[in-house]
N, C-alpha and C positions, 0 to 999 in steps of 0.2 A: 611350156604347157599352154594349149589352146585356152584361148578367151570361155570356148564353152563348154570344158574342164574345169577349167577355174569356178566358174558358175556352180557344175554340179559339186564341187567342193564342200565351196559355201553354204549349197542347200541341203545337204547330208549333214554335216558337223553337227547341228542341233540334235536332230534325230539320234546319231549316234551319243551324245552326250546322255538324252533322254533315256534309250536303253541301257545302258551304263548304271543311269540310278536307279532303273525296274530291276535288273539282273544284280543289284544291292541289298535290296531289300527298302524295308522301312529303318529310319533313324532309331536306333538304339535308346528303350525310355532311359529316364533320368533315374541315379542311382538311388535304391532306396535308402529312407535314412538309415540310420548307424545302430547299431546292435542297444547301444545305450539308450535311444531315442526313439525305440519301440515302444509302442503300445500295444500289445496283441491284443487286451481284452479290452479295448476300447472306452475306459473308464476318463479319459482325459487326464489321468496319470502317467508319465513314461514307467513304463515296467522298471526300471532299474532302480527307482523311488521307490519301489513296492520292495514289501518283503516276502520271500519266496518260498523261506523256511519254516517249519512248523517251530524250529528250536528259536527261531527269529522274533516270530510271532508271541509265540509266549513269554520271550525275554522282553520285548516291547512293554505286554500288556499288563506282564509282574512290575513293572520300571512306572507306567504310565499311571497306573493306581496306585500302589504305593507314594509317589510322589504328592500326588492330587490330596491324598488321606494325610500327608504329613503336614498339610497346609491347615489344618483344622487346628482351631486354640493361637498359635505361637505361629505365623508364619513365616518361612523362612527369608533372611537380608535377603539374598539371591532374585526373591519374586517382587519384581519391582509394583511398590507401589500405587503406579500410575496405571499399573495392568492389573491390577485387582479387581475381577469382573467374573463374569460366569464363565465368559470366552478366555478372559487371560487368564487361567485355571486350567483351562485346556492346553492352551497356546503353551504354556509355562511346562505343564507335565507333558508335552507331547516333546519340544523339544529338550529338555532334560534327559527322557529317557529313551533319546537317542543319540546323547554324549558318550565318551567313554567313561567308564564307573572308576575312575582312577582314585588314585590318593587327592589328587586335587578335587575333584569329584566329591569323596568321602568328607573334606573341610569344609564343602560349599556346602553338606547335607547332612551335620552330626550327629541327626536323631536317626538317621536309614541304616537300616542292615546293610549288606552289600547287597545290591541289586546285582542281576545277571545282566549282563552286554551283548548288546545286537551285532552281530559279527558280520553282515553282510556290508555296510556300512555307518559311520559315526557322524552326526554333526560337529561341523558346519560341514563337513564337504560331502552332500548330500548328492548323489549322482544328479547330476543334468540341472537340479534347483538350488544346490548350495542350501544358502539360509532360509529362500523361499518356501518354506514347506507346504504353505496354504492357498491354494486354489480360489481364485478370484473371477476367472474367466470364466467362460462359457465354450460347448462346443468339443469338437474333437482338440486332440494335444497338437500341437503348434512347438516343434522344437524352436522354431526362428521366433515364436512370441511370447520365449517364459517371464522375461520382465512384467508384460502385458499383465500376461493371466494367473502368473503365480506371484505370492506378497511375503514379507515376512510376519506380519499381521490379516487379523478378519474378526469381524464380531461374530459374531453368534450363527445368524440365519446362513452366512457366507460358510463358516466352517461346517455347519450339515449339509448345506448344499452342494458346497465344492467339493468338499475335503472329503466327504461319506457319503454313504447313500441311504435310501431308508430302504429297511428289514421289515418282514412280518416272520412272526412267532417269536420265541422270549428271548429274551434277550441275553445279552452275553460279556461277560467282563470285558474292558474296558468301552462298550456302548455306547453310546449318547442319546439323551432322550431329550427331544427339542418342545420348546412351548411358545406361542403365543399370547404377547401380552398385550392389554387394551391400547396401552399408551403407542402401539407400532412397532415397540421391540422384542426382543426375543430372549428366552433366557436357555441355557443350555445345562444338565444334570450328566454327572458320567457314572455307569454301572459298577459299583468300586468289588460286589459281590454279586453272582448269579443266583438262581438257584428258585425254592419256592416264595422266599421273602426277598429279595434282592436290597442290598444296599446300596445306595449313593450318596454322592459326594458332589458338592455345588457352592460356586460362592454366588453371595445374593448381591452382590454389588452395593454401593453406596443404599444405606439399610440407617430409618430415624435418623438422619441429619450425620451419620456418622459414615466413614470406612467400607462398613460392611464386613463380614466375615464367612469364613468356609463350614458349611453345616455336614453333618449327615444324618440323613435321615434312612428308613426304610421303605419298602415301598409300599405296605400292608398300611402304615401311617400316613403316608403320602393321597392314599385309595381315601383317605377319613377325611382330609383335609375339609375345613370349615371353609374355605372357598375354593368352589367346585372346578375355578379357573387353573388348579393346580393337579387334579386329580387325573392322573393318567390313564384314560379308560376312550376307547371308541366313541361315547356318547357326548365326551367334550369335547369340542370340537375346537378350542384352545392345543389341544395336544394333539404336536405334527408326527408324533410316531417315535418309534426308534432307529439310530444311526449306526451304521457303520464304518469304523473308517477304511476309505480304498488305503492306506497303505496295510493294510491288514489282508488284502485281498491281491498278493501279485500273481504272474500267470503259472 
């Protein structure tokens, strides 16, 4: 082969490599994540954490209030003492009434009727978050950062922010109604009955140098309250609305 063969070789080859990758196309994007690790409706929940069912939904909500109302008077060995708060109330009846309602179940909780089971999944092995049930993070869902942004605790302000979102118009069993308090913290109440008087159900946290304990109140008494910091109405501006929780909302 002539020297100036050789040449034009040499100065083709590029060329031809170059059409090669145009008559390729573009590089193939990156797979998207995994059926589990979807978020369609964009809550910063993976949809698989969500409950999808109406029958789900309502077994949650019968589990999640009953539990909360069983805490009133006598509460139960099981609700550890160190979490006896407005949020560990929540925290406590949220995961509870996502265990299985077994025999074991029924020993841990001997004043409960049998509650109804969530069938889509059980705690702990919660799709994609395990124990993490509470949203800490910010921001779109991150399968690569649930350590980050999901906890297996949150107080108060973190559990309506993360964990729910705020609603307008009335409210609805198992709800949460968020409040602001002077001192910086937050205190949380959950819808335990809808309707034209609603009931709730709240613990007050350490209350006169004591414990504290789980009340309920109504809401029609709540409207009366002798400090206005308390009364849930648009004009207070202590009161951040009502909650929802995203797992009550999957796609």
């Amino acid at each position: 082969m002539t020297a100036h063969r050789l040449a034009l070789r040499a100065f083709l080859a590029p060329l031809a490599a170059l059409a090669a990758a145009c008559s390729a196309g573009p590089a193939a994007p990156a797979s998207p994540a995994s059926a589990a690790e979807a978020d369609l409706d964009h809550d910063g929940y993976p949809d698989a954490a969500e409950l999808s069912s109406e029958d789900d939904r309502r077994a949650f909500v019968d589990s999640f209030v009953a539990i909360a109302l069983a805490q009133a008077g006598s509460p139960e060995a099981a609700f550890d003492p160190a979490q006896r708060d407005c949020a560990g109330l929540v925290r406590y009846a949220w995961r509870e009434a996502l265990k299985r309602h077994d025999a074991a179940f029924a020993a841990r909780h001997p004043g409960l009727p049998r509650l109804p089971e969530v069938r889509a999944f059980n705690y702990p092995a919660v799709p994609v978050l395990g124990t993490r049930l509470f949203r800490v993070g910010a921001g779109p869902f991150d399968p690569s950062a649930v350590e980050r942004d999901f906890a297996e605790s949150a107080q108060a302000v973190r559990l309506a922010e993360g964990s729910a979102r705020r609603v307008d118009g009335p409210a609805r069993r198992g709800d949460l109604l968020l409040f602001a308090r002077p001192d910086g913290a937050h205190h949380l109440m959950i819808v335990a009955e809808a309707g034209e008087d609603p009931l709730l159900v709240y613990h007050t946290g350490p209350h006169d140098d004591g414990p504290g304990e789980v009340r309920r109140v109504r809401l029609a008494a709540l409207a009366a309250h002798p400090d206005p910091l308390w009364r849930p109405s648009a004009a207070n501006s202590a009161f951040l609305g009502v909650w929802r929780l995203r797992i009550l909302e999957g796609p």
